[in-house]
TIRO-2110 file (N, C-alpha, C; in Angstrom, 1 decimal):
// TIRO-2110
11.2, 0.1, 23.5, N, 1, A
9.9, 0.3, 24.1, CA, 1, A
9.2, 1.4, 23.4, C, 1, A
8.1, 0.9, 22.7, N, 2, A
7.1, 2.0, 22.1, CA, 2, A
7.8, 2.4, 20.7, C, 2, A
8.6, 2.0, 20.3, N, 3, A
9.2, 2.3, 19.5, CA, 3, A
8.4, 2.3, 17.7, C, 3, A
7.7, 0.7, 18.2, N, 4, A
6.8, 1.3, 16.9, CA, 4, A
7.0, -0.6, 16.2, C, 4, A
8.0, -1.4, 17.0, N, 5, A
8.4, -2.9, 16.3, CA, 5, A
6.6, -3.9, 16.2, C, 5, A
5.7, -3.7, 16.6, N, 6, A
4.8, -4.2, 16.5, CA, 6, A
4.2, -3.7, 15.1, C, 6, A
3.6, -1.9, 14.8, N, 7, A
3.1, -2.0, 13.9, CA, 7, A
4.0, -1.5, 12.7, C, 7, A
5.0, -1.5, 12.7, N, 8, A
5.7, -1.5, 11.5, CA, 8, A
6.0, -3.1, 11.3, C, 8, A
6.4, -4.1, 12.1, N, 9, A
6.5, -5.5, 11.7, CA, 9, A
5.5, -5.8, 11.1, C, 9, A
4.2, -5.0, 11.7, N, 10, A
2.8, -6.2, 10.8, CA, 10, A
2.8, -5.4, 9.2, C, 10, A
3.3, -4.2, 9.6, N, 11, A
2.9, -3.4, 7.6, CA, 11, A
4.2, -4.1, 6.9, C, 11, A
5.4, -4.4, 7.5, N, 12, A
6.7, -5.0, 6.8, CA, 12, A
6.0, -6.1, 6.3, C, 12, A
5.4, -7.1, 6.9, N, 13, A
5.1, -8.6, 6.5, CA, 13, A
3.6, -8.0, 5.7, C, 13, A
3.2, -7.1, 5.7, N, 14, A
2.2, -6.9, 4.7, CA, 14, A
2.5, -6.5, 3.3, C, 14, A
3.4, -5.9, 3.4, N, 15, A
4.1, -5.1, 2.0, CA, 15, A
5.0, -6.2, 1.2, C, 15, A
5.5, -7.3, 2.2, N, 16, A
6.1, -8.4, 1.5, CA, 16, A
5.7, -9.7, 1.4, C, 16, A
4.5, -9.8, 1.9, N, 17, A
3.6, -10.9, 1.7, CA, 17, A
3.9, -12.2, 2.5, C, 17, A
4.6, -11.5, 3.6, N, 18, A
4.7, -12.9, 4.8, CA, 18, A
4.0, -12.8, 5.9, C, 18, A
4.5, -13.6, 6.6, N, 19, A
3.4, -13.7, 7.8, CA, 19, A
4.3, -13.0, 8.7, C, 19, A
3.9, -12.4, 10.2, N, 20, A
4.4, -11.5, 11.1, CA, 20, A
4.0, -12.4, 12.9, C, 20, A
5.0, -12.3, 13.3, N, 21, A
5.2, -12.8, 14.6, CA, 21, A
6.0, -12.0, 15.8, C, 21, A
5.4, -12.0, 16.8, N, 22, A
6.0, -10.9, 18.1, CA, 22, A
6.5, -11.8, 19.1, C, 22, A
7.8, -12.5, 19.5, N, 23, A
8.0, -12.8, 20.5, CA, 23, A
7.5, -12.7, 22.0, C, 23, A
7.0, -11.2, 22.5, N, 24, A
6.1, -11.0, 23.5, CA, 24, A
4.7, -11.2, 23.4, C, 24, A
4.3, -11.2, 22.5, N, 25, A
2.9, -12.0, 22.2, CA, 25, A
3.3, -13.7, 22.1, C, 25, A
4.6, -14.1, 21.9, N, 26, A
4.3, -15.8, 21.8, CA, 26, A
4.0, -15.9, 23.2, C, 26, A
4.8, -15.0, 24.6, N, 27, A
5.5, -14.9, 26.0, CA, 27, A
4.2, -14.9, 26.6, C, 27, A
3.2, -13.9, 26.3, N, 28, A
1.8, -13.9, 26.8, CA, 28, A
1.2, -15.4, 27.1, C, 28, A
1.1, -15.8, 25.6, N, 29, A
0.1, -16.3, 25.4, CA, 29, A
0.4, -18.1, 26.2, C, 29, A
2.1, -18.2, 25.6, N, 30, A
2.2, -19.6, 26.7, CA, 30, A
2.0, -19.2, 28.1, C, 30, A
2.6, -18.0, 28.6, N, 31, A
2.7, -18.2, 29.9, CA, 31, A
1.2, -18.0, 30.4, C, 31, A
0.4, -16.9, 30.1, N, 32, A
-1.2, -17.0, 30.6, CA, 32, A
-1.2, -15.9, 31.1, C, 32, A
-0.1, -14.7, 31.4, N, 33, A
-0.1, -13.5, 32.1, CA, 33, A
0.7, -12.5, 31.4, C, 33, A
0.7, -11.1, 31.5, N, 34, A
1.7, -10.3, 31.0, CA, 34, A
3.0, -10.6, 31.2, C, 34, A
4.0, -9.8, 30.6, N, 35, A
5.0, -9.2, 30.7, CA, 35, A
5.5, -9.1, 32.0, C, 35, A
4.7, -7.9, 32.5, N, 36, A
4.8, -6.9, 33.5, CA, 36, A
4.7, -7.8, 34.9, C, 36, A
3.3, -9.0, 34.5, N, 37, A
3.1, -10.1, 36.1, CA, 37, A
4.4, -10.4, 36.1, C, 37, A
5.5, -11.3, 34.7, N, 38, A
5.8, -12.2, 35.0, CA, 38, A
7.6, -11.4, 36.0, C, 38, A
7.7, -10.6, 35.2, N, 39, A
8.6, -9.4, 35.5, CA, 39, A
8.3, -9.3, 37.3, C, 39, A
7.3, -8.7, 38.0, N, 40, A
6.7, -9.4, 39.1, CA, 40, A
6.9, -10.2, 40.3, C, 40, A
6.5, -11.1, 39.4, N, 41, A
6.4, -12.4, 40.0, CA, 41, A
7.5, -13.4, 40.2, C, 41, A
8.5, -12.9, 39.3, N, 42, A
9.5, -13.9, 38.9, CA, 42, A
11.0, -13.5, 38.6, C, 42, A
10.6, -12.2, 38.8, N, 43, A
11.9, -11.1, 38.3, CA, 43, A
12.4, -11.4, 36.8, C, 43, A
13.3, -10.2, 36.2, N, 44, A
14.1, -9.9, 35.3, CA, 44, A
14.8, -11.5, 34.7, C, 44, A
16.1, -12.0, 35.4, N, 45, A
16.4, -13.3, 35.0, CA, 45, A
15.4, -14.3, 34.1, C, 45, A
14.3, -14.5, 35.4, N, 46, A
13.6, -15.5, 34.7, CA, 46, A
12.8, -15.5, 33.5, C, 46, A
12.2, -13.9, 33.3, N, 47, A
11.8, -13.3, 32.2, CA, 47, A
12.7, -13.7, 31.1, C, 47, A
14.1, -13.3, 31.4, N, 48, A
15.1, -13.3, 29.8, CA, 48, A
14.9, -14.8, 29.5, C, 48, A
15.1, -15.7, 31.0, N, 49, A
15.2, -17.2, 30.0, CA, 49, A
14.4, -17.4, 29.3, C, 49, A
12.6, -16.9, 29.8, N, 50, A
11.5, -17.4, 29.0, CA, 50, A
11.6, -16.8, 27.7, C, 50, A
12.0, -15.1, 27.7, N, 51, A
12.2, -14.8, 26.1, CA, 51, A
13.4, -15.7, 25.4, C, 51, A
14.6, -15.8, 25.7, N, 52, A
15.5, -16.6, 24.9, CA, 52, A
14.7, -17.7, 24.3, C, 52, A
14.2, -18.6, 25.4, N, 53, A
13.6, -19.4, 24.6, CA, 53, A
12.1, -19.4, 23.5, C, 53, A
11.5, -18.1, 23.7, N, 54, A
10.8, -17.6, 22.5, CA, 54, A
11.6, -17.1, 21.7, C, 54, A
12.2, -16.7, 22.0, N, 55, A
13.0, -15.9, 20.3, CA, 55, A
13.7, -17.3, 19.6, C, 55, A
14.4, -18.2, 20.4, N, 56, A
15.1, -19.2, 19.9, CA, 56, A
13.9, -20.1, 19.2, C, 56, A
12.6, -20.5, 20.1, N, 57, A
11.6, -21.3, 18.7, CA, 57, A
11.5, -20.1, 17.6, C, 57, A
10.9, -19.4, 17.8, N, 58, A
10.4, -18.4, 16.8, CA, 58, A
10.8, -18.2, 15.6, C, 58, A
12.5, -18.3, 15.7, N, 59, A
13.2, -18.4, 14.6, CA, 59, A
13.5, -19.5, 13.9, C, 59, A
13.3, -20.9, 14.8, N, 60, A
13.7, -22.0, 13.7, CA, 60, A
12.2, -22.3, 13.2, C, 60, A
10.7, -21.5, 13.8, N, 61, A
9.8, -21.6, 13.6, CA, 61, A
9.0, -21.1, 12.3, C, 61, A
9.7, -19.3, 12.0, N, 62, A
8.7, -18.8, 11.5, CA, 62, A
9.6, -17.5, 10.4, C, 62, A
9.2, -17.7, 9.3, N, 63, A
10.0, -17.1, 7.9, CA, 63, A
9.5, -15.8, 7.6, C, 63, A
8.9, -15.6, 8.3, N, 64, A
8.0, -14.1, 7.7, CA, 64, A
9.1, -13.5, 9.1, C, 64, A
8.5, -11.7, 8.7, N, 65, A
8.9, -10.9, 9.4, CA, 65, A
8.7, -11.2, 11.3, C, 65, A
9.8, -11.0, 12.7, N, 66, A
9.4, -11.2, 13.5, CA, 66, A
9.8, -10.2, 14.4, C, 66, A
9.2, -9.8, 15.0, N, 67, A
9.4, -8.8, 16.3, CA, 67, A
9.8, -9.2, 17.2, C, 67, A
11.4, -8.7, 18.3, N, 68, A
11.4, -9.2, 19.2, CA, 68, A
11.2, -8.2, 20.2, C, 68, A
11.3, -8.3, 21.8, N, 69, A
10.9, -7.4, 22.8, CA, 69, A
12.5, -6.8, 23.0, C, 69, A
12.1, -5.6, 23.6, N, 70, A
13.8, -4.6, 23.7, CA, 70, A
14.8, -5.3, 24.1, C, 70, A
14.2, -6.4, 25.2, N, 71, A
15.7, -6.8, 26.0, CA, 71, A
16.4, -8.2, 25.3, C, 71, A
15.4, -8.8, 24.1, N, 72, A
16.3, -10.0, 24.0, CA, 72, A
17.6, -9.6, 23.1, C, 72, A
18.2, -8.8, 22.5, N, 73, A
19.5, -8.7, 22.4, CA, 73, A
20.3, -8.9, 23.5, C, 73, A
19.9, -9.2, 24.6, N, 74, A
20.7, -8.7, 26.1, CA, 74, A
21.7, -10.4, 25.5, C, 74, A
21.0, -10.9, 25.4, N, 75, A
21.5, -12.4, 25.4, CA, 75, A
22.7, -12.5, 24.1, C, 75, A
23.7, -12.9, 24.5, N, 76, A
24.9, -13.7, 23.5, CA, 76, A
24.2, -15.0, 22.8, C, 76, A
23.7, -15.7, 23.3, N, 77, A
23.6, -16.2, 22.2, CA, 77, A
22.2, -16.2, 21.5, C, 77, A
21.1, -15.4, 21.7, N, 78, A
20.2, -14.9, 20.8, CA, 78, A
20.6, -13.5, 20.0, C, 78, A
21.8, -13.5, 20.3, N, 79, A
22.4, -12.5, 19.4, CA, 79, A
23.4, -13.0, 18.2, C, 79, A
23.8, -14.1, 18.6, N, 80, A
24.5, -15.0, 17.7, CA, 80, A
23.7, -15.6, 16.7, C, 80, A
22.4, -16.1, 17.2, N, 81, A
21.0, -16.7, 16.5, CA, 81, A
20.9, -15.1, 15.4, C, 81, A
20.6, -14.1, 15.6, N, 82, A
20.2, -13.4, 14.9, CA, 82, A
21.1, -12.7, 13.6, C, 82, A
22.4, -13.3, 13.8, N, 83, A
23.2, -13.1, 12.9, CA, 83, A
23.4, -13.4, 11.6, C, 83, A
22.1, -14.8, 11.4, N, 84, A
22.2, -15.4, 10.1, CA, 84, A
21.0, -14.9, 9.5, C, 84, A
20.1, -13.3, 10.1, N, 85, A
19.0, -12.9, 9.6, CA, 85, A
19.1, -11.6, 9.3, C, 85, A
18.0, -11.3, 8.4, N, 86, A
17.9, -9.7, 8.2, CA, 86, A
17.5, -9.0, 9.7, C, 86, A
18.0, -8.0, 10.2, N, 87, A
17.9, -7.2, 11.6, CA, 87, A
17.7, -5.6, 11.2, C, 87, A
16.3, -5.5, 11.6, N, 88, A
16.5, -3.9, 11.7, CA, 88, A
16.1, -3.8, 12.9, C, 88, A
16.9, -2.3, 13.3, N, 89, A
17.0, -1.5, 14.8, CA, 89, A
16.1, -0.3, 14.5, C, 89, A
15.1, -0.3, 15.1, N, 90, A
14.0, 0.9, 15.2, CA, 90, A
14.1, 1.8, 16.3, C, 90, A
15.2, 3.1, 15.9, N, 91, A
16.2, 3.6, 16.9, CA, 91, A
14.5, 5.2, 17.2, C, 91, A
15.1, 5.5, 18.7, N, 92, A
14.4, 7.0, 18.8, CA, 92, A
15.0, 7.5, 20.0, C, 92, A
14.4, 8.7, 19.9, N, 93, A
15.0, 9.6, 21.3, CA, 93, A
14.2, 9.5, 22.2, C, 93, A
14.8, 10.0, 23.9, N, 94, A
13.8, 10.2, 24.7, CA, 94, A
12.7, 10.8, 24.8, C, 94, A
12.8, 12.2, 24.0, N, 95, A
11.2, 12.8, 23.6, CA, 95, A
10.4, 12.4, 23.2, C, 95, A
11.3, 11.2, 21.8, N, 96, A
10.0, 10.8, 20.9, CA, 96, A
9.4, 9.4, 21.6, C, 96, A
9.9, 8.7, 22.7, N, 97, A
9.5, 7.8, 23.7, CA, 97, A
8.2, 8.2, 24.6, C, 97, A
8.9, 9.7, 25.0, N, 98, A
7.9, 10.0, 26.1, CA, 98, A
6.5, 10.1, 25.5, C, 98, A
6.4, 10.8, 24.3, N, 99, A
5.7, 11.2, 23.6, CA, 99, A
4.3, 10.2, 23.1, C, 99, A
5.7, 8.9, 22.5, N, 100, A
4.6, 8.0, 22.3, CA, 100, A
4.1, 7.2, 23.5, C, 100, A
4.7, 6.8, 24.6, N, 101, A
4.6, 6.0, 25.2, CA, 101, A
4.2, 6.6, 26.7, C, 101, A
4.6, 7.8, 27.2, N, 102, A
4.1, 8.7, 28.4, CA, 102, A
5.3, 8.3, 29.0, C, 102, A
5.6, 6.8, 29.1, N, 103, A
7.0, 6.0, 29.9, CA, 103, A
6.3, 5.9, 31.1, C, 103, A
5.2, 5.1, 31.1, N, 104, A
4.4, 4.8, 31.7, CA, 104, A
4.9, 3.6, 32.6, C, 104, A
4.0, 3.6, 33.8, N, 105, A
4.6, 2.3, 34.9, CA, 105, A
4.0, 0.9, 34.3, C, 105, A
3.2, 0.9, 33.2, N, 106, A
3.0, -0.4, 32.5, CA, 106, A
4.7, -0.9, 31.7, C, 106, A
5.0, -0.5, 31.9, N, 107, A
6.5, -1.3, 31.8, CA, 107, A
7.4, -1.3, 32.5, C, 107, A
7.7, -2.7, 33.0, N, 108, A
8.3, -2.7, 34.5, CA, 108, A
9.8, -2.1, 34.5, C, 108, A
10.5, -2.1, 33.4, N, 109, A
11.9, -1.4, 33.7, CA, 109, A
12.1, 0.0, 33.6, C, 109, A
11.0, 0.3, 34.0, N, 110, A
10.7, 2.2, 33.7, CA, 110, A
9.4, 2.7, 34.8, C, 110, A
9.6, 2.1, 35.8, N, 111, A
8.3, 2.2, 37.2, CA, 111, A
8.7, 3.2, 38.0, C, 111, A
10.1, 3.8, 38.1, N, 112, A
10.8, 4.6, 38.9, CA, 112, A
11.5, 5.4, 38.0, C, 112, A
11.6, 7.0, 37.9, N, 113, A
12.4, 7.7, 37.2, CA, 113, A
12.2, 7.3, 36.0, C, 113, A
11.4, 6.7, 35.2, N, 114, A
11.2, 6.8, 33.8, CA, 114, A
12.2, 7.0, 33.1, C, 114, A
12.8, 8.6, 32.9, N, 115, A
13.0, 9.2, 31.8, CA, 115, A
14.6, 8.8, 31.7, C, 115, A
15.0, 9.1, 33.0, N, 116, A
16.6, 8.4, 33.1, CA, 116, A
16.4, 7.4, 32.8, C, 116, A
15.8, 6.4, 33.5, N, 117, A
15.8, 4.9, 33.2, CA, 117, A
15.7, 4.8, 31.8, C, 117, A
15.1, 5.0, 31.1, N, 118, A
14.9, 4.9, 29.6, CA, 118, A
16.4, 5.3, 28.7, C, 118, A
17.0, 6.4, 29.2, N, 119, A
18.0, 6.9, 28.4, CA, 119, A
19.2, 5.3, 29.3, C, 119, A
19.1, 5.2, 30.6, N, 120, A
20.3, 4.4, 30.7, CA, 120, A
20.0, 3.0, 29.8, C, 120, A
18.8, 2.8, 30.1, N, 121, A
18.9, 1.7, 29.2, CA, 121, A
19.1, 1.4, 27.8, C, 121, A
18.8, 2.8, 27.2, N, 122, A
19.2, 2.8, 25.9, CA, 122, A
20.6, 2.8, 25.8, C, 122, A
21.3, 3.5, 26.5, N, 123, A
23.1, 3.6, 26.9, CA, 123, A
23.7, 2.6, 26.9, C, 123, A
23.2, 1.3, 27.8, N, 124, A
23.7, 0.0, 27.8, CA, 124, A
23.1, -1.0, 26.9, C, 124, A
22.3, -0.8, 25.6, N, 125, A
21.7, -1.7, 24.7, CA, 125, A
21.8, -1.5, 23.5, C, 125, A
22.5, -0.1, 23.1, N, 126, A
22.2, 0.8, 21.9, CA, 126, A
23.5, 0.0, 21.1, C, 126, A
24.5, 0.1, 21.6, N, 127, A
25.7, -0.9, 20.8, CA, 127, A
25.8, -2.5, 20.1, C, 127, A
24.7, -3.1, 21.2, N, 128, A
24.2, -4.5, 21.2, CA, 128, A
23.1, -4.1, 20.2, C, 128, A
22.5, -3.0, 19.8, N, 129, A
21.2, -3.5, 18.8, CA, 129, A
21.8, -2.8, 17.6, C, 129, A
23.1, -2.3, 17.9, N, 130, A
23.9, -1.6, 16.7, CA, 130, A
24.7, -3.0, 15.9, C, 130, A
25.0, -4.0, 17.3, N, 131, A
25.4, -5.3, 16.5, CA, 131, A
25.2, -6.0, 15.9, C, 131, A
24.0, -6.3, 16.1, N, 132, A
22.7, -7.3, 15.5, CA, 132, A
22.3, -6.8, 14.0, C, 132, A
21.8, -5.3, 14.1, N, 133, A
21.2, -5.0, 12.8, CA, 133, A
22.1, -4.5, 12.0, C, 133, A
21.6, -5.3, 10.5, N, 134, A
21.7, -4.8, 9.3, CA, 134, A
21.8, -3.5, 8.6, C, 134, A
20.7, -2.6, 9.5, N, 135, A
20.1, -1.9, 9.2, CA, 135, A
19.4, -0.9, 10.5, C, 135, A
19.7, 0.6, 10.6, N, 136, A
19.4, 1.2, 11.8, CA, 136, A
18.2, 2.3, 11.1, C, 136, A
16.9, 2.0, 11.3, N, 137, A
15.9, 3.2, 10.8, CA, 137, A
15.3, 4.2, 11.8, C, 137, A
15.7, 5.3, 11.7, N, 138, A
15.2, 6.5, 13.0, CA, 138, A
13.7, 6.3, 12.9, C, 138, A
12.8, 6.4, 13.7, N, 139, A
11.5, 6.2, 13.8, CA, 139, A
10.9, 8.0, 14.4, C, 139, A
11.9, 8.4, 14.6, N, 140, A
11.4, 10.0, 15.2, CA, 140, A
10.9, 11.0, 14.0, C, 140, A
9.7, 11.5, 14.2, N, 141, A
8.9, 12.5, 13.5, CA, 141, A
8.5, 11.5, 12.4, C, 141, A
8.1, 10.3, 12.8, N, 142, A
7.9, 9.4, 11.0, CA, 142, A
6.6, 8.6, 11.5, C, 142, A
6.0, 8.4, 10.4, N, 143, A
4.6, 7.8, 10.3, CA, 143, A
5.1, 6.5, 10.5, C, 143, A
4.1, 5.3, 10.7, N, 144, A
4.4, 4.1, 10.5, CA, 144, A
4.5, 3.3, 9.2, C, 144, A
4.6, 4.2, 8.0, N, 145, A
3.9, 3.8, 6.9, CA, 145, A
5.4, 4.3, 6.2, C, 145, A
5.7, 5.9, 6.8, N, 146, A
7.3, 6.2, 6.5, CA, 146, A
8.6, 5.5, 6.9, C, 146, A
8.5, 4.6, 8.0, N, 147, A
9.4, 4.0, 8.6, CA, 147, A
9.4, 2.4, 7.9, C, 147, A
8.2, 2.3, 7.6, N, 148, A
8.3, 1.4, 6.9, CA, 148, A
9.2, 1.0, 5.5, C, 148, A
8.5, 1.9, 4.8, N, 149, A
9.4, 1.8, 3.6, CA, 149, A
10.7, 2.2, 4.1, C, 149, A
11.4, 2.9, 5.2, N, 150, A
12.6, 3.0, 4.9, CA, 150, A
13.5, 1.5, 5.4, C, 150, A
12.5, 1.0, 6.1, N, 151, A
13.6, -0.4, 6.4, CA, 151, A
13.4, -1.2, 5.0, C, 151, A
12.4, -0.9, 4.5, N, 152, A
12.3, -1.8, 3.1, CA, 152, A
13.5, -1.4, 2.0, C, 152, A
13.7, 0.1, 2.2, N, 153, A
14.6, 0.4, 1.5, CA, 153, A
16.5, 0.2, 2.3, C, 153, A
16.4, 0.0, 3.6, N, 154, A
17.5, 0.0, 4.2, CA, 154, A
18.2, -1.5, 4.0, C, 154, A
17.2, -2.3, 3.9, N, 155, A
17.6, -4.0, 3.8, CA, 155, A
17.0, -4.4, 2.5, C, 155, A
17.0, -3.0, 1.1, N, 156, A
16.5, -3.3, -0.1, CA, 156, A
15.7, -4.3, -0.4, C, 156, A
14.8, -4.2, 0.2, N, 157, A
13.2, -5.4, -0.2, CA, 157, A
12.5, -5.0, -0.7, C, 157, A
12.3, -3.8, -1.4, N, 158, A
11.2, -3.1, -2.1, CA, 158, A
10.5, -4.2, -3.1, C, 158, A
9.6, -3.6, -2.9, N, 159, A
8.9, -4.5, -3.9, CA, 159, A
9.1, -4.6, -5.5, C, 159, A
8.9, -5.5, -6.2, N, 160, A
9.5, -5.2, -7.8, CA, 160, A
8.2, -4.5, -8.4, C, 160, A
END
């Protein structure tokens, strides 16, 4: 969360000349409400199904660079889907969270206690996004433009 996977996705797919897609923007736009309503309205569970099943089109959908939202690693088998793809993990600390993000009650798994909540969740997800990627790029004290190039250099895509 806040980490930076939206605007470093869109400069990734800029720098390498593909197209860029956000799983929580596909989630908006079918469902008609936030995140945060559906989180709400519908709790946690039904949220994950709806993302599994965005990340699962997404990927047999779309070849360019794609962003997913923090929790769909949670899932085995969108973590097994992600295994036949390049994966970077856009790692930070709690500071550099608070900092960018305030850890604001606009994100429903962080409405209470914030700052713990953020480190526990990191605590129970950080191994799962250590499995997935390819590739782990610190995003702390770094421009969007520096983090960039280092996943370009971490999963050597530089440009020729």
């Amino acid at each position: 969360m806040g980490v930076g996977k939206s605007t470093v996705g869109r400069l990734l797919a800029e720098r390498l000349g593909t197209g860029y897609r956000d799983t929580d923007e596909d989630i908006v736009a079918a469902e008609g409400r936030t995140i945060a309503d559906i989180f709400v309205d519908e709790g946690e569970p039904a949220f994950r199904a709806i993302e599994k099943r965005a990340v699962r089109t997404a990927l047999a959908e779309h070849e360019g660079v794609l962003a997913l939202g923090g929790g769909a690693i949670l899932d085995p088998d969108t973590r097994a889907l992600l295994a036949g793809h390049r994966v970077v993990y856009l790692s930070m600390d709690v500071e550099e969270a608070v900092r960018r993000t305030g850890l604001n009650v606009a994100r429903p798994l962080l409405a209470v206690n914030p700052r713990k909540q953020w480190r526990e969740l990191m605590e129970a997800r950080r191994h799962l996004y250590e499995e997935v990627a390819g590739a782990v790029v610190p995003t702390d004290g770094r421009t969007p433009e520096e983090v960039t190039q280092a996943a370009l250099d971490a999963l050597e895509l530089n440009e020729a």
